[in-house]
N, C-alpha and C positions, 0 to 999 in steps of 0.2 A: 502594496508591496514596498512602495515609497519609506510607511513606518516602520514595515521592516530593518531594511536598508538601515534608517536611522539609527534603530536601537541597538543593530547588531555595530553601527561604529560608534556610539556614547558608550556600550559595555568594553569593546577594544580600547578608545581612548580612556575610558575609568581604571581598566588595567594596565596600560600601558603607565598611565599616574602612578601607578601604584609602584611600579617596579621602580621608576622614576623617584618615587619618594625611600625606595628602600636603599637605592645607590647612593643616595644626597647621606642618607644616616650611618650609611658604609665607609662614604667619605672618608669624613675626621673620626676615623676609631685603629689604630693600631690593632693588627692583629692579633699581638698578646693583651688583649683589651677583651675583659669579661664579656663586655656588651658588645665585642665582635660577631660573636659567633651567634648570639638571638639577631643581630643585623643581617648575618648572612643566612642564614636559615629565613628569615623574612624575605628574603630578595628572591630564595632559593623557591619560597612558595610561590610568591605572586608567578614568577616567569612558570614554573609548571603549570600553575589556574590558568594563567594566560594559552598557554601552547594547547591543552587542554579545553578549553573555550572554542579555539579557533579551531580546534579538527572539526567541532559541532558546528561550524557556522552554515557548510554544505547542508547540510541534514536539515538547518533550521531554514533556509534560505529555499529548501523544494518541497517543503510544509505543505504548504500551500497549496501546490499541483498535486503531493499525494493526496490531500482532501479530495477534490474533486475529481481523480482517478478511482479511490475509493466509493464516491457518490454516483461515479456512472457507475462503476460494476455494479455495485448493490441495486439501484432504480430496474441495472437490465436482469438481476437477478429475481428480481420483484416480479418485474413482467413475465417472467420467463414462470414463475410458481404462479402467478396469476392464468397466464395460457392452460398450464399444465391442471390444473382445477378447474376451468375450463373445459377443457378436452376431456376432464373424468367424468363431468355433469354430459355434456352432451354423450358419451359411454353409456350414461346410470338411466339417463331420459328416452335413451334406442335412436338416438340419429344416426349415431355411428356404431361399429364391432364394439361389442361386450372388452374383447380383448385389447380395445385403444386404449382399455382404462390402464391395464399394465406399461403401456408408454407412459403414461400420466401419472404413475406411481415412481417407475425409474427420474423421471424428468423431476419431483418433486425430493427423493434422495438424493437426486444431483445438485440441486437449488443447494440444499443445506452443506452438503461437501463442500460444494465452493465457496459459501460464504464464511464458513470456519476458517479453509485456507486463505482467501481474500483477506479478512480481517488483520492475519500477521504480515503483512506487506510493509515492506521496508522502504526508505528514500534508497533512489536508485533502480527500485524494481516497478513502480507505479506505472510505469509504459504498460507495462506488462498487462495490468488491468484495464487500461482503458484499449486497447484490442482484445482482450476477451470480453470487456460490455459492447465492444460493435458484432463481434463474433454471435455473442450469444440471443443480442437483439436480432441480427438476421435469424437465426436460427428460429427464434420465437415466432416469427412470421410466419419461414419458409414451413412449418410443422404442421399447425391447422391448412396451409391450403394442400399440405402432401393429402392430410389427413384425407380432407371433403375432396379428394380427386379434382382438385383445382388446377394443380401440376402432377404433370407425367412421374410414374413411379420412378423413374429411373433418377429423379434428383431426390432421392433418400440420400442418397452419397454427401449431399451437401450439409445434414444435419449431423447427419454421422462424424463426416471431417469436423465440424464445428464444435461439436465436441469433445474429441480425441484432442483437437487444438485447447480449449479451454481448460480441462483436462491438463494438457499439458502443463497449460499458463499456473493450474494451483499447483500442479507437483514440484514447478520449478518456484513457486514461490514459497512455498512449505518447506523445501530444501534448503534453501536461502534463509528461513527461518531458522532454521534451524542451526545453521553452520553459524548464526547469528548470535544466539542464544549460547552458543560456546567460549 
């Protein structure tokens, strides 16, 4: 983060030079002076690149965290299509209902839903993914022990909420994409 840090103020201090050298050439040139107006039209660029630079400094500066916001969701999305193919073999091999295989088919359509929406996730929204990868690793758990009567029926409710949550988390971030993207 340190090089971060660094880079993002040698590209400030390189611009800030610049602007700096366009004032010094601004100086000594009289306004009715040809070479005024490519001087200020120089000075005119750098401070836009400059202002320009530094709106992306946030963005460049939570890089970082969206990485690994992006890294957990995807690993609990993994596991989560990992469980879910799982849960359809033991279906296909008669451990469990023929009909668990259709959980196991939704849960694999949902894997792919989220990771389309996960993918466009913006700086600023990255919270967002790293509680639906805890959401949806509980979730991954709480399924097979529902499944094998481990826990009492009655915490279906839990995978349900956790997904109507995760759910949420890609709609709201697919939105956000999108008003992005405008």
């Amino acid at each position: 983060m340190a090089e971060l840090h660094e880079e993002i103020a040698q590209e400030v201090t390189g611009r800030q030079a610049e602007i700096t050298s366009a004032l010094q050439a601004l100086d000594g040139l009289e306004e009715d002076d040809p070479a005024y107006e490519a001087a200020f039209a120089r000075l005119v660029k750098a401070g836009t690149e400059l202002i320009e630079y530094e709106a992306e400094v946030p963005a460049k500066l939570e890089e970082p965290r969206r990485k690994v916001s992006a890294t957990a969701f995807f690993w609990s999305l993994g596991c989560h299509a990992a469980e879910a193919v799982l849960l359809g073999l033991a279906a296909l091999l008669g451990w469990i209902g023929g009909g668990w295989a259709v959980l196991a088919v939704f849960q694999l359509v949902a894997v792919v839903v989220l990771a389309v929406s996960g993918r466009k996730t913006q700086a600023g929204k990255h919270e967002d993914l790293r509680g639906a990868a805890g959401i949806l690793a509980a979730v991954t758990v709480v399924v097979p022990l529902l499944v094998f009567d481990v826990l009492p029926g009655w915490l279906w409710l839990l995978p349900a909420f956790g997904w109507m949550a995760v759910f949420g988390f890609a709609l709201e971030l697919s939105d956000a994409a999108k008003k992005a993207a405008r």
